[in-house]
N, C-alpha and C positions, 0 to 999 in steps of 0.2 A: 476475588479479593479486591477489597478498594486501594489501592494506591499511597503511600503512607508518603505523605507531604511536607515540606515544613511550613512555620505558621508564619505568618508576617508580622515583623515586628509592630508594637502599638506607637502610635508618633504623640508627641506632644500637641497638645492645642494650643491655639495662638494664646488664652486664657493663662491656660496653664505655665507658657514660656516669660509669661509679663510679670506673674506672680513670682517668678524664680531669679527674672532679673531683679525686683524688688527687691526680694529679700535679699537680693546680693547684693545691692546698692547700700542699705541700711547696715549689713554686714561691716560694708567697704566703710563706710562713713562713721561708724562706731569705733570701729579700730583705728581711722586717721586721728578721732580726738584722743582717743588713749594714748596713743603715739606721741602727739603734741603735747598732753598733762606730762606723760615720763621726761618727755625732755626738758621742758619747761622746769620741771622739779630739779632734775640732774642740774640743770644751768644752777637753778637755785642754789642748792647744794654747792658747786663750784664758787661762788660767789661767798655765801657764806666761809668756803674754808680759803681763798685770797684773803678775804679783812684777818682771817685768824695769824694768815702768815706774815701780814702785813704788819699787824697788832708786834706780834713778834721778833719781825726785824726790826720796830722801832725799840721795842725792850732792847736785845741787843746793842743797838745802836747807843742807847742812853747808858747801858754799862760800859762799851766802849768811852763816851766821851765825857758822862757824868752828868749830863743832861740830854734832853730829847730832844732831834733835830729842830730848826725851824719849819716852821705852817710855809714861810717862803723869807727869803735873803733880800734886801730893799737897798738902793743907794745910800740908805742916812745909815746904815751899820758902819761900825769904827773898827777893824779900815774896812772898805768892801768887796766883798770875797765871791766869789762864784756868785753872782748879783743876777737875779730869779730864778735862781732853782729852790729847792726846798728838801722836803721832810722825804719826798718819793724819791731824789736821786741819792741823798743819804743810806736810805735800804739797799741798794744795788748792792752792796757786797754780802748782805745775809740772803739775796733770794737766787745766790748761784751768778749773780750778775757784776762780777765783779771787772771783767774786761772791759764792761759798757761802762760801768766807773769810770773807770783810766780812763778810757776813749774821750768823758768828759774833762775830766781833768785836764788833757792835754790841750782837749780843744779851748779851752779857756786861758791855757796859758801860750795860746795863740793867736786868741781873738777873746775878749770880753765883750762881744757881741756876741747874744746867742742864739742869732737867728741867720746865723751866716751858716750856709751847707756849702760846703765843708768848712771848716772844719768840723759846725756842732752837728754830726752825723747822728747823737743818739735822740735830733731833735723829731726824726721820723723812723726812728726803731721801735718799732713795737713791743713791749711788754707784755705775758702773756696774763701774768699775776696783777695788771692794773687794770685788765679789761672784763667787763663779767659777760660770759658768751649769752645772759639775754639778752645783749643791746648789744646785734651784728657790729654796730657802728665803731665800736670802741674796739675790737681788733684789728682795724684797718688805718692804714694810715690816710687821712682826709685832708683834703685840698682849703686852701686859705690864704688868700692875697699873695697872691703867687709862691707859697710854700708848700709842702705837704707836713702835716705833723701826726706824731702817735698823740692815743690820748690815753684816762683815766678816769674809771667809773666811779673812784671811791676819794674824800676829800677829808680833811683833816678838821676836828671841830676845834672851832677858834672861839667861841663864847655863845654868849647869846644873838651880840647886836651885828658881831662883825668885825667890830674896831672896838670893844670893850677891852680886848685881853685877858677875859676871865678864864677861857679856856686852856687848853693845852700846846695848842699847836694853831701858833698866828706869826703877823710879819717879825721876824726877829728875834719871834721867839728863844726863851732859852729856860724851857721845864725843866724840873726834878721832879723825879716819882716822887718824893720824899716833900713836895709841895702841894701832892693830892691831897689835901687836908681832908676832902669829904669821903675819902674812900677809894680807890683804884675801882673794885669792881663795880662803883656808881654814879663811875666820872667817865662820860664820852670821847674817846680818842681819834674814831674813826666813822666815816659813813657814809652810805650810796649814797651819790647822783649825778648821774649819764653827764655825758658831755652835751653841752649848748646846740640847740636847734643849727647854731649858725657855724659853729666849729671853734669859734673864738676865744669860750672857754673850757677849760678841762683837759690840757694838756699835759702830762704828767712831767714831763724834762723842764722846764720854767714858766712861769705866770704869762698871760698875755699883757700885750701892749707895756705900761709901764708898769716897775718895777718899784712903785712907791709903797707906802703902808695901808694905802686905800684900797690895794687891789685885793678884794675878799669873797671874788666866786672860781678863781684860778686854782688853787690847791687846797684851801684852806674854806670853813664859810659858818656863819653863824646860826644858829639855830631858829633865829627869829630877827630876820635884817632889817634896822628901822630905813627908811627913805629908800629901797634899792636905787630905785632911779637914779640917786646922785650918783652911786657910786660906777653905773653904767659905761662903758666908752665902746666905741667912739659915740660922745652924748649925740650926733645928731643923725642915730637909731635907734633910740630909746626908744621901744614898743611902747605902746598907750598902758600896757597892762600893768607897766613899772609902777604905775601911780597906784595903786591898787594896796592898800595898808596890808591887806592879810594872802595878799601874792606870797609874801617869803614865808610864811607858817607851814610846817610839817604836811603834805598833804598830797595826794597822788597827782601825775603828770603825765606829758607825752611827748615823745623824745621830738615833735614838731612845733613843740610850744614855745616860744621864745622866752617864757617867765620863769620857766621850770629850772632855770636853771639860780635861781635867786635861792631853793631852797633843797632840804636835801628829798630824794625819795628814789625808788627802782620800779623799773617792768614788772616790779613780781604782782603787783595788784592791789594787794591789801595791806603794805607798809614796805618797811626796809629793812636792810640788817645794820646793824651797828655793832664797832668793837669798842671796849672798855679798854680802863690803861692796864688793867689787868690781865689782858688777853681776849678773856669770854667775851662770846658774840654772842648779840641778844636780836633777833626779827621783832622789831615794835610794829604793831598796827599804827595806821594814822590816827586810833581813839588818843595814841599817849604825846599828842602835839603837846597838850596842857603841862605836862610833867617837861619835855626836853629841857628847858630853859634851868630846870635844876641841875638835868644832869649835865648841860654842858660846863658849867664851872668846877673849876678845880677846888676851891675853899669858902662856896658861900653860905656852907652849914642850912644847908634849907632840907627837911626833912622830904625826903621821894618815898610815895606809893604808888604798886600796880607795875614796877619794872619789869618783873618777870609774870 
């Protein structure tokens, strides 16, 4: 009788083994981008529904007081009242944030400087509803001439130029829905773009620097800025790019770009979201830069195609 053995296992070849990592590598690296697209999306998603709620708490806010907050609060208001903050600390009490209100409140009737910590403590509290989680940036609080501040991915449309007034929300603003002459759902209220390469703009709690009616990339910003440059500070960092005529037009950016912040636009790639006074949030591509300037007026009867 022959001996009944067992067989030895078959081993891989080095061939074989290379192939296997391969295909596991392409595996691995197919599933990282799908990973990325979902989240990517999901941020999207999140962002989109802040402008909705933000849209929101200005409705609110405007049946509360009968008009819609200010774009931002200036020294030449009669008398002047919480002097640079604006349209974003007004919502605090519709987005559940109604402590951080008070908190400002007080601190103002403390100090009318709003860059003293303490008191103005909500001057580096983060909001989570102002920040869109595709730009890390804007949920942290960031460093700036020996301050830290929160900031705000989303900015208030103030007209066309900046200092027109045709929009809804600029310095001193004081709207009525009932002054949307061209339509609610075809008048721009709200719209991404990230905060400044440099930190200086896009603070949600008050404007930088001064608090005059020039200041128009802080809370509020136009849809097509004639000169940005001038309106620049401190004028003597004004990037070369300021000069640049079609720098402020609708168009994509990168949160390292010093000019991006002259106009509006988001990480998402191919446009931005924008809300209506009507609520509705509408993702424009950068095709419909040609149209904005309609839709940022409240009453200029100019007829808009291709919104949706």
């Amino acid at each position: 009788m022959k001996a009944i053995g067992h067989s030895r296992p078959q081993a891989f070849t080095l061939v074989e083994l290379m192939v296997v990592v391969g295909i596991l590598g392409v595996l691995a690296a197919l599933t990282l981008v799908a990973v990325q697209r979902a989240r990517e999306s999901a941020a999207k998603t999140v962002c989109q529904n802040q402008l909705r709620q933000l849209a929101l708490a200005l409705q609110l806010s405007h049946d509360a007081q009968g008009v819609l907050p200010p774009g931002h609060r200036t020294l030449e208001a009669k008398p002047p009242k919480l002097v640079a903050t604006g349209w974003t600390l007004d919502t605090l009490p519709y987005l559940e944030q109604k402590p951080l209100w008070q908190a400002a409140i007080a601190a103002y009737e403390e100090s009318p400087y709003p860059f003293l910590v303490p008191p103005h403590t909500p001057l580096e509290t983060v909001v989570k509803t102002f920040a869109c989680p595709s730009d890390v940036r804007a949920g942290q609080v960031q460093p700036i001439d020996g301050m830290e501040v929160a900031l705000t991915s989303y900015q208030g449309v103030s007209g066309i130029t900046g200092l027109d007034r045709l929009g809804v929300l600029f310095a001193d603003s004081r709207v009525r829905l009932a002054d949307v002459a061209d339509g609610t759902s075809n008048t721009l209220l709200l719209g991404e773009r990230p905060p400044s390469s440099d930190f200086r703009y896009g603070w949600w709690y008050v404007v930088h620097g001064n608090p005059h009616a020039t200041n128009i990339f802080s809370l509020h910003l136009g849809v097509a800025v004639e000169d940005p440059w001038r309106h620049y500070a401190p004028a003597t960092e004004i990037p070369p790019c300021a000069y640049n005529d079609s720098i402020s037009l609708f168009q994509s950016g990168t949160v390292n770009e010093p000019c991006a912040l002259f106009r509006f636009w988001s990480p998402h790639g191919s446009g931005a979201h924008f809300a209506c006074c009507d609520g509705s949030v509408r993702f424009l591509g950068y095709g419909a830069a040609g149209i904005l300037p309609a839709l940022a007026t409240r009453a200029g009867e100019e007829s808009v195609r291709g919104i949706d």
